[in-house]
N, C-alpha and C positions, 0 to 999 in steps of 0.2 A: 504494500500500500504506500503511495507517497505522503512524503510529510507536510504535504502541499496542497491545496484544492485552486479550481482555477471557475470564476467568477464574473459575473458580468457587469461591468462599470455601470451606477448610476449618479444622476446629479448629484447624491449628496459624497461619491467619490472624487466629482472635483480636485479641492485642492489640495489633499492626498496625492491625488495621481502627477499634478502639476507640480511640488516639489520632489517627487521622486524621479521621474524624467528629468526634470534639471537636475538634478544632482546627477545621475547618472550622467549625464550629458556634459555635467562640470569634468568629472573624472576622465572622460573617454576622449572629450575631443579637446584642440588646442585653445587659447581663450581669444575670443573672436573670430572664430569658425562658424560658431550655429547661432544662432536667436535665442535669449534668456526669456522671450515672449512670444513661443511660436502662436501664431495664430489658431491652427488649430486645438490650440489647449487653451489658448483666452476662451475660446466661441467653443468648448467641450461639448456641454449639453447639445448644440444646434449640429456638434460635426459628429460626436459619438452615441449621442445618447437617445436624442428623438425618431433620427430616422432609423425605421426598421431593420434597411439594410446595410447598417452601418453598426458598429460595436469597440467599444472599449474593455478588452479582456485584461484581466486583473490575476496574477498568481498568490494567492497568500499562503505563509507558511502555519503550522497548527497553533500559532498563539494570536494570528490574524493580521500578524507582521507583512504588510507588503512588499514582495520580493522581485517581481516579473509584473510587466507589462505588454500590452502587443494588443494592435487597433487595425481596424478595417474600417475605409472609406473608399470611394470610388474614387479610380485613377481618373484623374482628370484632361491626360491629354497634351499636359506643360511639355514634352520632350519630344521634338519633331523627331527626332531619332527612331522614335518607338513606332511612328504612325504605319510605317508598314507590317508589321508584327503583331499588333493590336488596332487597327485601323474596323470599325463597326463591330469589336466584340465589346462587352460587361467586362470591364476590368477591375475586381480593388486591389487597391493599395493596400500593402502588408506599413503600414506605420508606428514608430513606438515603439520598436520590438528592444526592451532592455527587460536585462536578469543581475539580478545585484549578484557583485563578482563571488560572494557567499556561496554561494545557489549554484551558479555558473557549472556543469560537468555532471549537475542532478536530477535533469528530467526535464525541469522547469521550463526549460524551452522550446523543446517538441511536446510537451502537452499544452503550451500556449497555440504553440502554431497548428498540430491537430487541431483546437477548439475553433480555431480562428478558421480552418479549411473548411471544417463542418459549419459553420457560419455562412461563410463564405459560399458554399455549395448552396444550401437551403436559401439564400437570398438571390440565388439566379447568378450570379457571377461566372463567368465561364472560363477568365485567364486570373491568375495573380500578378502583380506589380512589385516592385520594390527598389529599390537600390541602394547601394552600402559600400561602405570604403573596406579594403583590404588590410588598414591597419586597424581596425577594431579586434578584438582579440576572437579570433573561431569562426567573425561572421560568414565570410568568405565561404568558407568549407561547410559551416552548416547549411547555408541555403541551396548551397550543390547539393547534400544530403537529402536535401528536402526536393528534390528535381527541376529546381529553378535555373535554366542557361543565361548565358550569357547572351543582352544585343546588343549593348552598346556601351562603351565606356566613357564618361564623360570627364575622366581624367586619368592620371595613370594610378590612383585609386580608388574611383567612383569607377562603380559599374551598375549598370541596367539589368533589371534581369526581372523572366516571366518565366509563369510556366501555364500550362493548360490545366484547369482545374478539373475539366470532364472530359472523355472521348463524345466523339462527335459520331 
């Protein structure tokens, strides 16, 4: 059994989830690389939490310690790169995906991402989205694990990457 359960964000997880991201995000990337105000965690409720097809997944550990995070919204389309690869399908976006470095090697992140595919399935989705730098620590290789290829690189460690959620 894990020592973990995995949850689905509501409004009153707000500003829980918004200091845990930043923090995460203080640690991992360099200072002045990402937004200490992403927009979609100002506007939580309206990008995670109302619409149906959209989710903020939550991992907490057995004392309700939050540990993991990892969100689905709809890829929006921002990367002409992609438009041939996903041009007229349902894409989301895998976003958020942090596991406090504790956790990191325990399950924690393939049962966020399971939860988030079963989501993602059930809400019509038919490609996943994402992209992530190669110096975060595993992401790289996990999301290969998880059968997501490569299309595009948008630097020499930003990469694009999708995979097909259904056969066709």
């Amino acid at each position: 059994m894990n020592p973990f359960t995995i949850v689905q964000a509501t409004a009153a997880d707000r500003d829980e989830v918004f200091a845990f991201v930043i923090g995460e995000m203080e640690k991992l990337y360099r200072p002045g690389t990402f937004s200490k105000e992403p927009d979609d965690l100002l506007r939580f409720d309206e990008v995670y939490v109302n619409p149906e097809s959209c989710c903020c997944l939550l991992a907490r550990a057995e004392d309700g310690t939050l540990i993991g995070t990892a969100s689905l919204k709809p890829y929006d389309g921002r990367f002409r790169e992609l438009v041939p690869s996903l041009e007229g399908e349902l894409a989301g976006e895998v976003t958020k995906v942090y596991v406090s470095s504790d956790w990191r090697g325990k399950g924690a992140g393939k049962a966020l991402y399971r939860t988030w595919e079963a989501f993602a399935l059930q809400a019509g989705y038919r490609y996943g989205y994402l992209h992530t730098e190669t110096h975060l620590p595993g992401a790289y290789p996990f999301w290969q694990s998880r059968g997501y290829s490569e299309q595009a690189w948008g630097t020499s460690e930003l990469v694009h990457m999708t995979k097909r959620l259904i056969q066709f």
